[in-house]
GULO-327947 format. One record per residue: residue in three letters; x, z, y of N, C-alpha, C in turn. Coordinates in steps of 0.02 Angstrom, whole numbers, plus 32768, in hexadecimal, padded with zeros to 4 digits. Layout:
GULO-327947
alaXZYXZYXZY/...
This chain:
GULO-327947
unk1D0B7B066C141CF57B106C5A1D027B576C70/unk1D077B866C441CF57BB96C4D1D427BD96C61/unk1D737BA66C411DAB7BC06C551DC87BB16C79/unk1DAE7B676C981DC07B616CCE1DB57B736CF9/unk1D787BA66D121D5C7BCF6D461D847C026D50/unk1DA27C336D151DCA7C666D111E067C3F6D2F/unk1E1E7BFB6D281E677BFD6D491E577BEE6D8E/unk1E2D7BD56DA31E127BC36DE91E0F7C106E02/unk1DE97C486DF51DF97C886E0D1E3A7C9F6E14/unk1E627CA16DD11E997CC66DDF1ED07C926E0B/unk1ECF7C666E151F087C386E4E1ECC7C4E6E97/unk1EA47C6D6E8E1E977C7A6EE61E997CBA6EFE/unk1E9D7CEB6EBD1EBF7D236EC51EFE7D256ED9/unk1F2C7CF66EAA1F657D006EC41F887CED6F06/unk1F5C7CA86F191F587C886F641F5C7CC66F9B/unk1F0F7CE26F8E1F007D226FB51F437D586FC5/unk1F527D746F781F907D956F871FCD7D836FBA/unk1FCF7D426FAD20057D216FC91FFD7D11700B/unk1FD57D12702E1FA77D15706A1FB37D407079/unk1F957D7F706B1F9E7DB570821FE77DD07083/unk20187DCE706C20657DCE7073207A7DA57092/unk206E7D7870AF20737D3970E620817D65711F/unk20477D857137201C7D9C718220247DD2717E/unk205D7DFB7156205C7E4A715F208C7E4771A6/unk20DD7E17719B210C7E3071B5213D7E4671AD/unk21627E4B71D9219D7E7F71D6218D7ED171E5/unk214F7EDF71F9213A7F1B721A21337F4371E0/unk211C7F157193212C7F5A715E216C7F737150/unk21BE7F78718B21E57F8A715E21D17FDE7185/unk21AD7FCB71C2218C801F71EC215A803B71C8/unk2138801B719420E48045718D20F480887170/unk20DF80A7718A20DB80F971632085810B716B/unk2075813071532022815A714620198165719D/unk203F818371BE202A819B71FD204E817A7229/unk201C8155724B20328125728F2028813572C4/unk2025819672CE202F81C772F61FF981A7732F/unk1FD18183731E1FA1817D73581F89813F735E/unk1FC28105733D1FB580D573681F8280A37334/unk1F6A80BA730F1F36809072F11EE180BC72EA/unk1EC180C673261E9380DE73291E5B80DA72DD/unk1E4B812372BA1E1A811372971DD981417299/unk1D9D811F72A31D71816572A51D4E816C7262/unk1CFF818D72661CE3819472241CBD81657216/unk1CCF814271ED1CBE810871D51C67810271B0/unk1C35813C71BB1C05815F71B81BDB813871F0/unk1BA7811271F51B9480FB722B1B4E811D7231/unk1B2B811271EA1AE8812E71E41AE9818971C2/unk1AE181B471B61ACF81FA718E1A838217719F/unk1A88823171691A3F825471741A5A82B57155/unk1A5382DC71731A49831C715A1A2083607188/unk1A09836A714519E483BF715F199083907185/unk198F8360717D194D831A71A01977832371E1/unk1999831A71F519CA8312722B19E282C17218/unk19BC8279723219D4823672311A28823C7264/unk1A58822872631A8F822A726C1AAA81D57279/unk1AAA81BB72B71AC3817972CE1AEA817E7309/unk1B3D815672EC1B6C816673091B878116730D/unk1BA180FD735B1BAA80C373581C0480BC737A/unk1C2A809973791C6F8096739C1C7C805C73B1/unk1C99806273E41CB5802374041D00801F742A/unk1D1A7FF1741F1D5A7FDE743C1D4E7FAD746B/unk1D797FB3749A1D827F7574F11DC37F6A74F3/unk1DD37F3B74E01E0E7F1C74FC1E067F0B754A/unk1E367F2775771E2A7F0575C31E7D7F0D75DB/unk1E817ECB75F91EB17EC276231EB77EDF7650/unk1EF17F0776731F107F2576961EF57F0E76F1/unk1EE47F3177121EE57F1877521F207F187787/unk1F3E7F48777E1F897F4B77831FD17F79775D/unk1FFA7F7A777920317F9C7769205F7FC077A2/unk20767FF5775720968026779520E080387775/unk212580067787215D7FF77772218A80347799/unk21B88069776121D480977791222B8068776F/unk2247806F779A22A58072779422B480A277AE/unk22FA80B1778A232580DA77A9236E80BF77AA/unk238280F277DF23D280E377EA2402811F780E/unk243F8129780A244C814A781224A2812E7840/unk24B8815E786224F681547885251981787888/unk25668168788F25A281A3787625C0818D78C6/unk25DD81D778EB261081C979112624821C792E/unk26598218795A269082597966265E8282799C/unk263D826E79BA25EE828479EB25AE828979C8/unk259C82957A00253782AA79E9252E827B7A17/unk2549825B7A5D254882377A80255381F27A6E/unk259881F47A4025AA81A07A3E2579819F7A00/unk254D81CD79D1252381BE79A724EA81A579A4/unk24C281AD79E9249481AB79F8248281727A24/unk24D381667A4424DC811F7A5E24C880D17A2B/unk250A80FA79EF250D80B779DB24BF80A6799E/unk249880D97979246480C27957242480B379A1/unk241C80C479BF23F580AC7A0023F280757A09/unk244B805179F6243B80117A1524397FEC79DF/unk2435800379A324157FE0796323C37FC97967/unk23BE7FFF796D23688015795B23617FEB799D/unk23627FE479DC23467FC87A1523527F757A0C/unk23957F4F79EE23A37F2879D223637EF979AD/unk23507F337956234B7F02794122EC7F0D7959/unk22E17F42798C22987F39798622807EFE79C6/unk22B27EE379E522B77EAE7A1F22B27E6C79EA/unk22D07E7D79AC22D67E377996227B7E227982/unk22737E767957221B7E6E793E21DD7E557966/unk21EC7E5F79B521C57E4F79DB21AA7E0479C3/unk21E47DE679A521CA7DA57998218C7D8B7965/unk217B7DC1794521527DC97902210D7DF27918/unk21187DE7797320D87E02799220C77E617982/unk21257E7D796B211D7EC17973211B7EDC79BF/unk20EF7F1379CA20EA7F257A0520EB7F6A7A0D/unk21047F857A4A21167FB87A3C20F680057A2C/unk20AF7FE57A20208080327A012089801E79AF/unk20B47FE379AA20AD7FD2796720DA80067935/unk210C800C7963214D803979402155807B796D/unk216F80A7793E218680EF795221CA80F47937/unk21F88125795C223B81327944224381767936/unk2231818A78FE224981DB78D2227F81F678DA/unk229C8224790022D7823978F622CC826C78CC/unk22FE8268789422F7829B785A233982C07855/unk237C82C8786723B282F6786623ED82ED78A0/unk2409831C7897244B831D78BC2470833D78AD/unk24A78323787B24E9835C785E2522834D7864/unk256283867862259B83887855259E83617827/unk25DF8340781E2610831E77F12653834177EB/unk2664836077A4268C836F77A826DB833C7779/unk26FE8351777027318338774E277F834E772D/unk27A08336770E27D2836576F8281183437710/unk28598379770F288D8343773728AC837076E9/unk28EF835976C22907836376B62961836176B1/unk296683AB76B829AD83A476C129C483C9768E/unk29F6839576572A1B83C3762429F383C375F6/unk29ED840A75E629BE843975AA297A845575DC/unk298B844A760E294584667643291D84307651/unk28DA843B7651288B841C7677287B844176A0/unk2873842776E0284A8450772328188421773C/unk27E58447773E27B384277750279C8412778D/unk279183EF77A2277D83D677EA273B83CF7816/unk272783D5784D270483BA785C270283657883/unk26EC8327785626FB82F5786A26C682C578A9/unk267882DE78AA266482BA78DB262082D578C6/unk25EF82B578EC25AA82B178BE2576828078B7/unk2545829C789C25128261786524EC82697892/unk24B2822778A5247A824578B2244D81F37878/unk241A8229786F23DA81F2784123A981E07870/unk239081A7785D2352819878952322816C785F/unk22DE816D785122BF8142781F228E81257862/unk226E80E07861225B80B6786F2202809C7850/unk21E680BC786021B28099784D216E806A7885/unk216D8033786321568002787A210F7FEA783C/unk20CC7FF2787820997FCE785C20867F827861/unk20607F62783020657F13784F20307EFC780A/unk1FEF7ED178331FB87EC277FE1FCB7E8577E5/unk200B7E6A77E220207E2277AF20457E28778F/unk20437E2B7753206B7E4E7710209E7E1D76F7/unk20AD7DDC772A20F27DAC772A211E7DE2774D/unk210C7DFC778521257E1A77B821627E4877A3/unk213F7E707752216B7EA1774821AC7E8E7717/unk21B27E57770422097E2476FF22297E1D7726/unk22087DEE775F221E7DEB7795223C7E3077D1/unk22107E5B77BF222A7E8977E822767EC277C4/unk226A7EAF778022AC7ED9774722ED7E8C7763/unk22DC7E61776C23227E48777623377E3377CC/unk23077E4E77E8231C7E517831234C7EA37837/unk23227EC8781723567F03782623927F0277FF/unk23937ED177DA23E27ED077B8240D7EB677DA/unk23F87E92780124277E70783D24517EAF7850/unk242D7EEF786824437F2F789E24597F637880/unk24687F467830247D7F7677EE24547FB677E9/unk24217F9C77E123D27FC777D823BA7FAA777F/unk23DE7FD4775423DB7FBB7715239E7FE776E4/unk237E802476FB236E805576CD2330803476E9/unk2305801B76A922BD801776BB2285804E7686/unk2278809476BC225B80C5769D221680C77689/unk21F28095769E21A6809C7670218380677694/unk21508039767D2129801E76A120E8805A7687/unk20C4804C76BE2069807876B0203E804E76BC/unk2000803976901FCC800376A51F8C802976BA/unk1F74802976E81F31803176F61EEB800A770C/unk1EB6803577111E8A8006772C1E548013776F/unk1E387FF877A01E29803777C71E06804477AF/unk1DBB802477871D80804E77801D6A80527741/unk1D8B808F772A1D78809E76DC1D3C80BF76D8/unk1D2280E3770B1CCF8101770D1C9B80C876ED/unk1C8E807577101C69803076E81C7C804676A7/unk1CC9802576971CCE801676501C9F80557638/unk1CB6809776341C8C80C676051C3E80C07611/unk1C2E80B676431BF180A376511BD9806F761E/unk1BEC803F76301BDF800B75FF1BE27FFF75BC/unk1C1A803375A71C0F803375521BDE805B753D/unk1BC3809275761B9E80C875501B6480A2755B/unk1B458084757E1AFD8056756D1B158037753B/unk1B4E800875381B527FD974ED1B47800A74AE/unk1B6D803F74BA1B5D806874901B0E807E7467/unk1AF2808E748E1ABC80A4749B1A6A807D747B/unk1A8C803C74921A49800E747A1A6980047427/unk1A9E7FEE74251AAD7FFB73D71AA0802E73AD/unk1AA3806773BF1A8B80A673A51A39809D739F/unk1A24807A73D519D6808473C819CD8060738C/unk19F0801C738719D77FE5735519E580007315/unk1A25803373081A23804E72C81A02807972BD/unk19E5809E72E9199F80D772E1196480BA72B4/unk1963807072D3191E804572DB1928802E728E/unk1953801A7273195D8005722F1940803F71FB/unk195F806E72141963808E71BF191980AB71DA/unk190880C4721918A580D6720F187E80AE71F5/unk18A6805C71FD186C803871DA1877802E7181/unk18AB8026718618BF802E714518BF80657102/unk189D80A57122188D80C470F2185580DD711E/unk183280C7714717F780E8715817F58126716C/unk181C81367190181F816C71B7181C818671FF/unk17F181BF720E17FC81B97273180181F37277/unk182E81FE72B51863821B72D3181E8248730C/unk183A82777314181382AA7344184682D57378/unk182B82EF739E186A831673DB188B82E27401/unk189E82E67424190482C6744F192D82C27423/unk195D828D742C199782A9741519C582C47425/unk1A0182D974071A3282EF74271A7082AE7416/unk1A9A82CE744B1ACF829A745E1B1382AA745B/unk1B528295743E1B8A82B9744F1BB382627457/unk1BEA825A747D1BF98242748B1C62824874A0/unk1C76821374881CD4822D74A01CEA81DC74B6/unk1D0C81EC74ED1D1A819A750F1D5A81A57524/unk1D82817F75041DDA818A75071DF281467524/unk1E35815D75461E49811275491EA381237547/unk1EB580E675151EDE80DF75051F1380917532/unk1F4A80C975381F8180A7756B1FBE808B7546/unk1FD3805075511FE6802475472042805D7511/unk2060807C7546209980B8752D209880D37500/unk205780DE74ED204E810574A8204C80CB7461/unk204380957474203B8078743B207C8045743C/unk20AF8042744420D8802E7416210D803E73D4/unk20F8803173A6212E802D7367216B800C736B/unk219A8024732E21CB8022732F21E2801372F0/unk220C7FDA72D022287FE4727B22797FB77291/unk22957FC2724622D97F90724F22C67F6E71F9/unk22DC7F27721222D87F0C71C822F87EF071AE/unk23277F16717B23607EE2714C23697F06711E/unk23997EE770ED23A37F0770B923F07F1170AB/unk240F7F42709424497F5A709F24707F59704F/unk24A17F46704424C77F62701124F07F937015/unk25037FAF6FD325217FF66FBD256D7FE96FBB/unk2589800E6FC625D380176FAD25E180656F77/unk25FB805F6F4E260A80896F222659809A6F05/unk266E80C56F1326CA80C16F0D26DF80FC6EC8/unk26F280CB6E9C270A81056E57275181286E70/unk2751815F6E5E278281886E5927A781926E1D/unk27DF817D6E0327E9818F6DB9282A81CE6DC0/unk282681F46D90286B82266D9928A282026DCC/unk28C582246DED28F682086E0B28EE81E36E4E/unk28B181C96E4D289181966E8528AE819A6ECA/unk28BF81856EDD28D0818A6F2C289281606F59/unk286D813E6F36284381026F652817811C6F88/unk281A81076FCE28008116700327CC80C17022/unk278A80C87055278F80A57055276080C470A3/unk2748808A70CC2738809C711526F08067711D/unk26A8807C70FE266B805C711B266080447157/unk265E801B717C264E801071BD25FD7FE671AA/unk25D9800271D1258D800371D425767FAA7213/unk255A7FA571F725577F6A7244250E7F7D7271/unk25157F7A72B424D67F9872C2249C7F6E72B7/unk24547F7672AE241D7F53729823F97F6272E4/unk23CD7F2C72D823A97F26730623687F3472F4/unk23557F63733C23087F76732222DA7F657356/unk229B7F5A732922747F1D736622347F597367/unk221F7F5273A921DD7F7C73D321AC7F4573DB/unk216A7F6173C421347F2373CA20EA7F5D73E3/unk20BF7F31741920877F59742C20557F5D73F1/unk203A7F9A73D1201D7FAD73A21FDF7FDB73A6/unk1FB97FA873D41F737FC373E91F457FEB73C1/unk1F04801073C91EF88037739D1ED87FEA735F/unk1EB17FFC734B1EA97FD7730C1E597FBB7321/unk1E527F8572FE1E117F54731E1DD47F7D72CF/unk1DFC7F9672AA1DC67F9772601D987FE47280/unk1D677FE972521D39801D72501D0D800972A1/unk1D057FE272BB1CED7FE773051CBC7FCB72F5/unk1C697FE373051C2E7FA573141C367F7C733E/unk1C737F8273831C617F46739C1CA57F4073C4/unk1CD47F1573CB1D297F0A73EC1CE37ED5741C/unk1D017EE474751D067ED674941D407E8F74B0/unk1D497E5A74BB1D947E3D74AA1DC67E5B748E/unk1DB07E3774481DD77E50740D1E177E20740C/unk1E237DD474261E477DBF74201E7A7DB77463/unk1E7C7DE9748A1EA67DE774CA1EED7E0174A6/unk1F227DD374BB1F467DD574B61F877DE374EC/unk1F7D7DEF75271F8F7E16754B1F8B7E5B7534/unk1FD47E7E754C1FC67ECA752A1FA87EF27573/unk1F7A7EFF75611F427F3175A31F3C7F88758B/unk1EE87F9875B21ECF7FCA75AE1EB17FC77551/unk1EA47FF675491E6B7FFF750E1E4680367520/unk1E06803875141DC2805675191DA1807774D4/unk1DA280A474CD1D7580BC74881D3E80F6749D/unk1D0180CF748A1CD680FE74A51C9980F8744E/unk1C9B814C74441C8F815974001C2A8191741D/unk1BF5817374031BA7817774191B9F819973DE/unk1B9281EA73D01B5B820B739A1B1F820F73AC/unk1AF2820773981AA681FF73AB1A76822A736D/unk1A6B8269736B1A528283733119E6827B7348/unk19C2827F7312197B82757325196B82B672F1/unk194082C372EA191382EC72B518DB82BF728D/unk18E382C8725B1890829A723B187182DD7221/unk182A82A4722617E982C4722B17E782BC71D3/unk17E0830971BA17E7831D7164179B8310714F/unk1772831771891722832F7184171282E67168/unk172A829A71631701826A7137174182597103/
């Protein structure tokens, strides 16, 4: 019997293992020690006591969906004027933002950035000589457009492709009223902190005298900062002998790999309490971190 218990353990160890290498991924061919940010960890310390200084520290994460977005493009135009330049991206940009109207964009919705205006130069060659030219000029214009339906912002990357509006330079997610949310975690905060106060006084019979003091840090983390990055395959070697005399030459050609970007929110572990932990929309994140120090009474 006894050994059959030992093999019943070790086949669910190995299950386990095998489980757990299941559900890692492809994302370990990226893991390194520092995920430069994007896996939030705090002090994993919830309760301390020093100097009779009781020490209760509580954390929380919010997942919240985005209320809207703020989509910038850019584009740019080549011609022998500043005139015919300004003509012809004008009637891009006016183009494809006539088409957006349809997606209920309006026009406090979007602004048009003008960001440069330069020479173009160029070379003519004659002979053994290059002379340089002046050939026309550039002007840049970026495009940004807000809009609270997050279909909107596909739809709006392949309407401007129509008007050869190809550079899509950042989406930004916001929310209007981040004052509630912090509001609201710091009471959540707060009554949790009391309940761990309330434990360990009763639990070792101890009471607390004075106010306490409070320190408090409430961050919020944007969607830009947290994506990772890895490539995953595995490559073979080439190795070329040279023997006296050798003439052999030979020419590696590399094939390019593909590398995949995935949203890599801060991390759900060490938290007393994830707020929709299972939203799967990529949104806002909320971290709001409650120190709550007390004094106990030494006198019983």
């Amino acid at each position: 019997m006894k050994t059959k218990t030992v093999g019943i353990v070790v086949f669910l160890l190995i299950v386990t293992m095998q489980l757990q290498a299941q559900i890692s991924g492809n994302q370990v061919y990226g893991n390194q020690t520092n995920y430069s940010g994007n896996n939030y960890s705090g002090n994993s310390r919830t309760v301390s006591v020093n100097d009779n200084i009781l020490s209760v520290t509580v954390k929380i994460l919010m997942n919240k969906k985005a209320d809207g977005f703020s989509l910038t493009l850019g584009l740019n135009q080549e011609a022998e004027t500043v005139n015919d330049c300004n003509t012809k991206i004008n009637k891009r940009i006016d183009g494809f933002l006539a088409k957006a109207k349809s997606l209920g964009i309006k026009k406090d919705d979007f602004y048009v950035d003008f960001i440069s205006q330069t020479k173009i130069y160029d070379f003519s060659v004659n002979e053994n000589t290059a002379n340089q030219y002046e050939k026309g000029f550039e002007i840049k214009k970026n495009i940004i457009i807000t809009t609270s339906n997050a279909t909107n912002i596909e739809k709006l990357i392949d309407m401007a492709s129509e008007f050869e509006i190809y550079d899509v330079i950042k989406v930004d997610y916001f929310n209007f009223d981040t004052n509630t949310t912090h509001y609201s975690l710091f009471d959540e905060a707060l009554a949790m902190a009391d309940v761990k106060k309330d434990k360990y006084l009763k639990a070792f019979k101890k009471r607390i005298i004075g106010t306490p003091n409070a320190t408090e840090e409430f961050s919020i983390v944007f969607p830009k900062t947290q994506y990772s990055t890895y490539q995953a395959y595995e490559s073979s070697e080439i190795q070329a002998s040279y023997g006296y005399r050798s003439d052999a030459k030979y020419l590696k050609k590399i094939e390019r790999k593909n590398k995949t970007f995935y949203y890599n929110g801060a991390s759900l572990t060490d938290f007393d309490k994830v707020i929709n932990p299972n939203q799967v929309e990529v949104g806002i994140q909320y971290i709001l971190t409650l120190t709550v120090s007390y004094k106990i009474d030494t006198s019983i």
